[in-house]
C-alpha positions, 0 to 999 in steps of 0.5 A, a space after each residue: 466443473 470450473 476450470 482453473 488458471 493460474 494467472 502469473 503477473 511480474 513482482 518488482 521489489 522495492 527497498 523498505 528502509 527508503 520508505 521508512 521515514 515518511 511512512 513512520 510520519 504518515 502512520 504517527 499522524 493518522 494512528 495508523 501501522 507503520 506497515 500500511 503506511 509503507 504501501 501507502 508511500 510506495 504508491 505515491 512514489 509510483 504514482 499509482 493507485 491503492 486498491 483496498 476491499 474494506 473498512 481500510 477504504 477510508 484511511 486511503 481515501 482520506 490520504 489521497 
């Protein structure tokens, strides 16, 4: 019998509109959704690392 947890990590918000721009010029260049760009813009500005299982790996990887 597997036993479930339930794991509650912290969620931190961050305005949308101050990515908008670079994310709407990130995704006319590559072709790709305004929607993924914004991730991908919010990481840059953390510095962080982008995480991804899938064919998406590629845009990511290329961006970087």
């Amino acid at each position: 019998m597997r036993s479930s947890k339930t794991c509650y990590l912290p969620v931190r918000l961050y305005p949308w509109q101050d990515l908008l721009l670079e994310a709407n010029d990130i995704a006319h260049t590559t072709y790709r959704s305004v929607y993924d760009c914004l991730y991908l813009v919010l990481v840059r500005q953390l510095e962080g690392t982008v995480v991804t299982v899938g064919q998406e790996n590629e845009f990511f990887g290329k961006l970087f």
